[in-house]
C-alpha positions as CSV (number, residue, x, y, z in Angstrom):
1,X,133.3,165.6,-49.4
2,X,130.4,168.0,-50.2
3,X,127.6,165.8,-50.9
4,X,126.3,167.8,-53.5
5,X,129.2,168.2,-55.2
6,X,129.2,164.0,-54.9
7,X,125.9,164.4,-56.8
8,X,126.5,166.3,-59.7
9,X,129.5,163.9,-60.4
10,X,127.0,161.2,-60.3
11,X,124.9,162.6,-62.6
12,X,127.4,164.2,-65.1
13,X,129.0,160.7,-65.6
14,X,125.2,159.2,-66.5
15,X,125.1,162.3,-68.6
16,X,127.7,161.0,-70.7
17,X,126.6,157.3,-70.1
18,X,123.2,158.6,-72.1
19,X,125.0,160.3,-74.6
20,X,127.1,157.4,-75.5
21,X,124.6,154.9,-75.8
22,X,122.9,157.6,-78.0
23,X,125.4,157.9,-80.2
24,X,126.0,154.4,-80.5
25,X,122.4,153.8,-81.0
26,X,122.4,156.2,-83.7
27,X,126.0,155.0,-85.1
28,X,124.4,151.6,-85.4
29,X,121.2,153.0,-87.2
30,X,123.1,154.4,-89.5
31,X,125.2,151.1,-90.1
32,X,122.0,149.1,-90.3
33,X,121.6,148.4,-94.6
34,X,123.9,147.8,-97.1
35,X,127.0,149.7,-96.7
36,X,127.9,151.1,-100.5
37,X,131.3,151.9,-101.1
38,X,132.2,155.5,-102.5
39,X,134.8,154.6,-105.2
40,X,134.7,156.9,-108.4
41,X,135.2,153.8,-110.9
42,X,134.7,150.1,-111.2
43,X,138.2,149.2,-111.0
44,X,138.8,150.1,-108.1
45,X,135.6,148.6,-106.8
46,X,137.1,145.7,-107.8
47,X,140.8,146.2,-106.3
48,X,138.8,146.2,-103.0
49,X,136.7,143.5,-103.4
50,X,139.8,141.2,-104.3
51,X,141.3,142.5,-101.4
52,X,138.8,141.2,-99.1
53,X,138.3,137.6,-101.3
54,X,134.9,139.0,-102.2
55,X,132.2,138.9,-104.9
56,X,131.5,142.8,-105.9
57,X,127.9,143.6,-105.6
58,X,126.9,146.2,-107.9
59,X,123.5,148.1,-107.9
60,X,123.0,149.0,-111.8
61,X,120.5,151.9,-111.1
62,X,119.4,155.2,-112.9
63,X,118.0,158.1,-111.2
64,X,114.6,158.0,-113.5
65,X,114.2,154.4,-112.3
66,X,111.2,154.1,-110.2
67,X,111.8,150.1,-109.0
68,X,115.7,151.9,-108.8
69,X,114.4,154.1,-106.3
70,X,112.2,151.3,-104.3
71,X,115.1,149.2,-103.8
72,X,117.6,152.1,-102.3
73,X,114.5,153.4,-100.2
74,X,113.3,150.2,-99.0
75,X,115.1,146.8,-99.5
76,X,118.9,148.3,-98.9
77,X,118.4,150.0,-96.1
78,X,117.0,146.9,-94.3
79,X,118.8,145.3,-91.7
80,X,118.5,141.3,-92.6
81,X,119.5,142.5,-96.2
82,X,122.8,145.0,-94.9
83,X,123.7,142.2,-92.8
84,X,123.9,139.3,-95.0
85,X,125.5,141.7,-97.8
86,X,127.7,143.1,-95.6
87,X,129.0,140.5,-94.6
88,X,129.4,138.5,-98.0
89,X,129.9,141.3,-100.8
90,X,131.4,144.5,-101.0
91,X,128.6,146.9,-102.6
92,X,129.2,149.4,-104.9
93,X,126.3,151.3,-107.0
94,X,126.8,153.6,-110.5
95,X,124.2,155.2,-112.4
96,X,125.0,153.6,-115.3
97,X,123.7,156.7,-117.7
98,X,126.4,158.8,-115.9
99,X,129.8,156.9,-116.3
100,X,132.7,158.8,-117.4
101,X,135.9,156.7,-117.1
102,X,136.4,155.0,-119.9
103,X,137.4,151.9,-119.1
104,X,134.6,151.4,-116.8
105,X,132.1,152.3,-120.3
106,X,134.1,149.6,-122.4
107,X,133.0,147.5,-119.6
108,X,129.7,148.1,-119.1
109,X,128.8,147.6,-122.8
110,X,130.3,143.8,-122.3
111,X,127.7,143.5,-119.6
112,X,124.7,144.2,-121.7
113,X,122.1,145.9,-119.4
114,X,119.0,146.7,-120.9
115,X,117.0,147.5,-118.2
116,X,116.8,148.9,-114.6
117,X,117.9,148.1,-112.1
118,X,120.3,145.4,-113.3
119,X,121.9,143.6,-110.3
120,X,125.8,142.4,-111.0
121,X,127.8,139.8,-109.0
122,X,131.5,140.0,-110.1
123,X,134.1,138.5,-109.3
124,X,137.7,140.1,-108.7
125,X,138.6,139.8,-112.5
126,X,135.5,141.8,-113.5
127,X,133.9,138.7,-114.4
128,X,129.9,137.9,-113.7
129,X,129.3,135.4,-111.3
130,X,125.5,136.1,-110.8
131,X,122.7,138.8,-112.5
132,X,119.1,139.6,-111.8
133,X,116.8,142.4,-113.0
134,X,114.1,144.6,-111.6
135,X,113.4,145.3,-107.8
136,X,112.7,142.4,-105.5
137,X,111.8,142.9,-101.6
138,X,114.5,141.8,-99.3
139,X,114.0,138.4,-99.0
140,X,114.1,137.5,-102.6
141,X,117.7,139.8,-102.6
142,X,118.9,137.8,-99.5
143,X,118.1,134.9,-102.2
144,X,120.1,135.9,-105.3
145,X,123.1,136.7,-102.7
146,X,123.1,133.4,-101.7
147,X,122.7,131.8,-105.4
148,X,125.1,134.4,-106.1
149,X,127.8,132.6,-103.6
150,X,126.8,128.8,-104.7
151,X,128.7,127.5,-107.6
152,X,125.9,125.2,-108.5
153,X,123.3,127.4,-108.3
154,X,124.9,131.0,-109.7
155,X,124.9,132.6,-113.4
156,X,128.3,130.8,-113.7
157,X,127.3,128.0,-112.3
158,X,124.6,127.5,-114.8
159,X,126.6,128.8,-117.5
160,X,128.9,125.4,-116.7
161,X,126.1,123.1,-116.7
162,X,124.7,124.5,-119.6
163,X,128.2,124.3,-121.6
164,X,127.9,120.2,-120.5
165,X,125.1,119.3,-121.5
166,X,122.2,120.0,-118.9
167,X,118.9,121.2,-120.9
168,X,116.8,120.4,-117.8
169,X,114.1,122.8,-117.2
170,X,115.0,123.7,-113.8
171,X,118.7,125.0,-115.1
172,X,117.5,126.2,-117.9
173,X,114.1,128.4,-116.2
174,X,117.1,129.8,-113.4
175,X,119.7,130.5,-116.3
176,X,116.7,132.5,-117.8
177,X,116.0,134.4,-114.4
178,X,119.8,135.6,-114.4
179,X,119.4,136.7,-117.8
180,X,116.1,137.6,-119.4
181,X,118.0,138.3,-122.9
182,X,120.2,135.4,-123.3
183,X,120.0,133.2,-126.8
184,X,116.3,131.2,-126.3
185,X,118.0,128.4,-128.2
186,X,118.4,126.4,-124.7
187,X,114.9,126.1,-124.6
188,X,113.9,124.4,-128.5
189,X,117.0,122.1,-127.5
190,X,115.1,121.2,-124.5
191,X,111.7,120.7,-126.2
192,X,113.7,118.1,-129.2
193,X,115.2,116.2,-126.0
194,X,112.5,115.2,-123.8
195,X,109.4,113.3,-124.6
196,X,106.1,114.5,-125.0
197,X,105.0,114.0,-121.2
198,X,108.1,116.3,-120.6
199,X,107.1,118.7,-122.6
200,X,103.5,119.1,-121.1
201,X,104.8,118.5,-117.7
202,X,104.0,121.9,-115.6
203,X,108.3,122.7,-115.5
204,X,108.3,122.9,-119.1
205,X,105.3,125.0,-119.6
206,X,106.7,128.1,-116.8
207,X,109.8,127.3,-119.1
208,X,108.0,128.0,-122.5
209,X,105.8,131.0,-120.8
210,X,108.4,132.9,-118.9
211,X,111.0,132.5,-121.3
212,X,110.3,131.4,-124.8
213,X,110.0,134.0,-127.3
214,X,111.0,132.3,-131.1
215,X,108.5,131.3,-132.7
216,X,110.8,129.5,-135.7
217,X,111.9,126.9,-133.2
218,X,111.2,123.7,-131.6
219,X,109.3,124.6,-128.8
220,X,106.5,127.3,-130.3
221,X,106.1,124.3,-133.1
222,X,105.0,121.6,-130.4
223,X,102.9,124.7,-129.0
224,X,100.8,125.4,-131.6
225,X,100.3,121.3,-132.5
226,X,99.3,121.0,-129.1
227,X,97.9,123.7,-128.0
228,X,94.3,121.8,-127.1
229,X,96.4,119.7,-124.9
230,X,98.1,122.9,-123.1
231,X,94.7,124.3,-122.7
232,X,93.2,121.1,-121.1
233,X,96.5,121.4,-118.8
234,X,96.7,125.1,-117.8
235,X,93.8,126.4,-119.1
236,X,92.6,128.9,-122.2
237,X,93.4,132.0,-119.9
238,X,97.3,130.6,-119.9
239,X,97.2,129.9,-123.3
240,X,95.3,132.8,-124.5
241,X,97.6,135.2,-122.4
242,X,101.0,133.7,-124.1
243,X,99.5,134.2,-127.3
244,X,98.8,137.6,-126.8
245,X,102.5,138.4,-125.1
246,X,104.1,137.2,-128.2
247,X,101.6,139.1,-130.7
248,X,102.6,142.0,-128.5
249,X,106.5,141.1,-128.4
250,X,106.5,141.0,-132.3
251,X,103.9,144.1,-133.3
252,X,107.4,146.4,-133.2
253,X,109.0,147.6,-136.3
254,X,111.5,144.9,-138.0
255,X,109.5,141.7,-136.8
256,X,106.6,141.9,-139.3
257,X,107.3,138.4,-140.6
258,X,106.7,137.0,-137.4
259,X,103.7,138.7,-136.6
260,X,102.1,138.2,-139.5
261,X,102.8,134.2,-138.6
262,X,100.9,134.8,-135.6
263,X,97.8,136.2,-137.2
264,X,97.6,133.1,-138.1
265,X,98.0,131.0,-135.8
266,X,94.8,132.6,-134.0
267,X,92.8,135.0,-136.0
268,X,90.5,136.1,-133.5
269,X,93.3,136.7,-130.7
270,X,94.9,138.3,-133.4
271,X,92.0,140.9,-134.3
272,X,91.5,141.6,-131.0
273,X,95.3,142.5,-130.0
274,X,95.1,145.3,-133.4
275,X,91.4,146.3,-131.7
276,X,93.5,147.1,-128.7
277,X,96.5,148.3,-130.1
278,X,94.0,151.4,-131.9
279,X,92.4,151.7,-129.0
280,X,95.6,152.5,-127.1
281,X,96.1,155.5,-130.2
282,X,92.7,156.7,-129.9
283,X,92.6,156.8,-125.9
284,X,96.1,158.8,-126.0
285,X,95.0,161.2,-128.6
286,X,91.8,162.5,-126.9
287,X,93.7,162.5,-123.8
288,X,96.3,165.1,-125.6
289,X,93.0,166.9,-126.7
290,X,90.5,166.2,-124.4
291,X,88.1,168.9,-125.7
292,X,87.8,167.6,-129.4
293,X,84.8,165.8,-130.2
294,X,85.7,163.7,-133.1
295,X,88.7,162.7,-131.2
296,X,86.1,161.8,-128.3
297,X,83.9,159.7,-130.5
298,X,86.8,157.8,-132.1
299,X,87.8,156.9,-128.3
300,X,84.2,155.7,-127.5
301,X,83.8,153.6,-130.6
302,X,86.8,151.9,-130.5
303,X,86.3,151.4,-126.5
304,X,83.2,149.3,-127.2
305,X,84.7,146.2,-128.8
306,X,88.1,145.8,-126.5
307,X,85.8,146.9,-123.2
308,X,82.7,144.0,-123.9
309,X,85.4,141.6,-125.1
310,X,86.3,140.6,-121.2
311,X,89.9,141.0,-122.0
312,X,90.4,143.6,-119.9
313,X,91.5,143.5,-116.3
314,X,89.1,145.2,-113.5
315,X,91.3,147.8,-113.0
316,X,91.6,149.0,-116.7
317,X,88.1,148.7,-116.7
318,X,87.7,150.8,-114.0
319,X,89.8,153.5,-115.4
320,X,88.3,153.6,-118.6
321,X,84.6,153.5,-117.1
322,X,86.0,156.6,-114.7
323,X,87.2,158.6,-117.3
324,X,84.3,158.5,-119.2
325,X,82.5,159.6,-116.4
326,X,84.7,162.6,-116.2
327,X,84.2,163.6,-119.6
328,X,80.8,162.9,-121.0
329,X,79.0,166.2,-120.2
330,X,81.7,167.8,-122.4
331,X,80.0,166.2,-125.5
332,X,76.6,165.3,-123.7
333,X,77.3,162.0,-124.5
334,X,74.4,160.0,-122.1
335,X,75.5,156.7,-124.1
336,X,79.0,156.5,-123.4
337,X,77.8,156.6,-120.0
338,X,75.3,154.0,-119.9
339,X,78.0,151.9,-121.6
340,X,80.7,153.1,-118.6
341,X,77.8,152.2,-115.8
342,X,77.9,148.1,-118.1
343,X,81.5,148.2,-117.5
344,X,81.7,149.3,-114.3
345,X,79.4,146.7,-113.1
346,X,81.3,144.4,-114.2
347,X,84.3,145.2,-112.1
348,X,82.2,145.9,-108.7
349,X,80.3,142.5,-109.6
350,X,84.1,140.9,-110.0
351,X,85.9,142.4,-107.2
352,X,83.0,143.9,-104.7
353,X,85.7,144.8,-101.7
354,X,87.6,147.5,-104.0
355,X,86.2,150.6,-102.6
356,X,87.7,152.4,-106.2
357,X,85.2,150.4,-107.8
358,X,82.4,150.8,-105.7
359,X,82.8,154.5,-105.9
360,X,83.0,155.2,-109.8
361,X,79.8,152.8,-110.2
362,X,78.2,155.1,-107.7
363,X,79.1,158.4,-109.7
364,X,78.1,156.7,-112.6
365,X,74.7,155.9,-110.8
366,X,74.1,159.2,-109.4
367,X,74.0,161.2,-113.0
368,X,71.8,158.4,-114.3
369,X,69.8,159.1,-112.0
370,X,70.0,155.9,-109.7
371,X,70.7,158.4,-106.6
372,X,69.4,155.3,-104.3
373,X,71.6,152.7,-105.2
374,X,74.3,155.2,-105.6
375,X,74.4,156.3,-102.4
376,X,74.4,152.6,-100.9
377,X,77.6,152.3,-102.9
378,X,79.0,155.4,-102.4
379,X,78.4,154.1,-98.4
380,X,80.2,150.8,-99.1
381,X,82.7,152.5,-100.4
382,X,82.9,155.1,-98.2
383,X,83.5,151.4,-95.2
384,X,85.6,150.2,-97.2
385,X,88.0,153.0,-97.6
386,X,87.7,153.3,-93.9
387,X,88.4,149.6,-92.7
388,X,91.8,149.5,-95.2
389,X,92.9,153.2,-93.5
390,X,92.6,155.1,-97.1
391,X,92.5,158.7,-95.5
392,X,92.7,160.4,-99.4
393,X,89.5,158.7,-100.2
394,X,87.8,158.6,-96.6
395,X,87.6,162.4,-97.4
396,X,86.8,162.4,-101.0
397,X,84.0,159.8,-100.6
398,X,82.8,161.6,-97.5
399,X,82.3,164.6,-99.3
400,X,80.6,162.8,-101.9
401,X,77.9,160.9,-100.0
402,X,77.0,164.1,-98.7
403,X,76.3,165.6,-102.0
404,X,74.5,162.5,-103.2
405,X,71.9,162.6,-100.0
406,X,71.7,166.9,-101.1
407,X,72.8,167.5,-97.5
């Protein structure tokens, strides 16, 4: 035999070894994630899922959805996640705002989604077993599948308990999580049942701040009696922040009665929840027309009150003290930016290691004429950015610094 000849069939047949193994390699990278089946219409989603004695999975998405997109980008493809879902559920996604069989539309309006992305269990009769809402990373998902399987534990499941009798706060705080909009009348039937201990006990409180939003029942009533108690509990912050979800949750058209409740039951939350509220219209009508000077000074006014009241977060602080600083010299306004560099010193005094911070105080600093001190924090910020790999700002702030120093 000619030894070279010997050779070449050596190497042809690791040739085709190699390309095997990289073709199953990349056979098995595509296979890796949830494996979405391509039928036109929930039916026959369904047909297939009895088939296989599964629950159908479906993915209740639109394509304007942002947390939509997160979860098809990032949590499906995942490995953990494909292989548990896989294995348990056949999937199936729709975009619900794009459903043309008819059947399929009669039978998404019984399911009642109001938001995106809506997460359906179903069973083979089109039934829910399990729901969930919004995007959660992949372990949380590996967690509903798995509630979503367990009788006890699934929207079913809780349904049944429910039905009997159970109005502990465990069920009823998971029968909530499946289903943000169900009746909140679970909850003032918990609140007349238990004792007051229950009531204050730390269960019941995530039950009444998560979930409760009637403020005619049972368990807003024992709130607002109690309220000190709650705030010697959980704190003023807590309390102050439920307050202020429901004044929010009721300032839409058709629930004046019940905002108007509200102003009473806290005048000065009250007043400062309409402070922000005109602040919100001002801030969005100078940003429409961000050359017009009365619309400018209505901002700046109305900025004072809700900025110095502390209920604003650093990051809206931030923001607000920035934007100042990018418009000021439009109107020559050296007072809204001495009241941006108050505000801005509040949010690199509350979070010094945000190198956003650090850098709009430093702007701030450099036209009022603090170039020292600016350009230490233009420099910290400048580390910062650098130590948490920010290249965006590592090139912005470099720039920057340099001007500061006039190099």
């Amino acid at each position: 035999m000619d030894v070279s000849n010997h050779i070449i069939i050596i190497d042809m047949k690791k040739i085709i070894a190699i390309f095997f193994a990289a073709f199953a390699i990349s056979l098995s990278a595509q296979n890796e994630g949830i494996q979405f089946i391509k039928d036109s219409t929930l039916q026959s989603a369904l047909v297939k899922a009895k088939q296989e004695h599964k629950l159908l999975f479906i993915d209740c998405y639109t394509s304007w959805c942002g947390p939509c997109k997160y979860l098809a980008k990032v949590v499906f493809p995942n490995p953990e996640v494909g292989q548990f879902f896989n294995q348990h559920f056949i999937s199936w996604g729709v975009d619900t705002e794009k459903i043309k069989d008819k059947a399929d539309v009669e039978a998404f309006k019984k399911f009642n989604i109001l938001a995106w992305p809506t997460l359906l269990f179903l069973d083979g009769e089109g039934n829910i077993v399990h729901r969930a809402m919004g995007a959660v990373p992949a372990k949380i998902l590996i967690e509903l599948g798995k509630q979503a399987l367990d009788s006890t534990r699934n929207l079913a499941g809780l349904s049944k308990k429910i039905s009997h009798g159970d109005r502990s706060s465990e069920t009823l705080s998971n029968y909530y999580f499946c289903d943000h909009y169900a009746s909140g009348k679970y909850i003032d039937e918990h609140f007349a049942l238990v004792d007051d201990s229950v009531k204050l006990s730390k269960s019941s409180w995530n039950l009444f701040v998560y979930y409760m939003k009637d403020i005619d029942g049972e368990a807003f009533h024992f709130f607002v009696q109690n309220r000190d108690k709650y705030v010697r509990k959980f704190g003023k912050e807590a309390v102050d922040n439920k307050l202020n979800d429901l004044i929010s949750y009721y300032s839409s058209p058709g629930k004046e009665k019940q905002y108007n409740m509200l102003a009473q039951v806290d005048t000065a939350l009250f007043s400062l929840h309409r402070k922000m509220v005109n602040f919100g219209k001002a801030l969005s009508k100078y940003r429409l027309d961000n050359t017009n000077k009365e619309l400018w000074g209505k901002f700046i006014s109305l900025s004072e009150p809700v900025a110095s009241s502390g209920s604003l977060n650093s990051s809206i602080l931030n923001d607000i003290s920035w934007m100042i600083y990018e418009n000021y010299k439009k109107f020559n306004d050296i007072h809204a930016l001495n009241l941006a560099q108050t505000w801005s010193k509040k949010t690199v005094d509350a979070e010094p290691g945000k190198h956003a911070f650090n850098d709009t105080y430093a702007h701030i600093l450099f036209d009022l004429g603090n170039k020292e001190e600016a350009i230490q924090k233009e420099t910290l910020a400048l580390k910062q950015a650098t130590e948490q790999n920010a290249p965006d700002q590592i090139t912005f702030y470099t720039k920057e610094l340099k001007r500061f120093k006039g190099e």
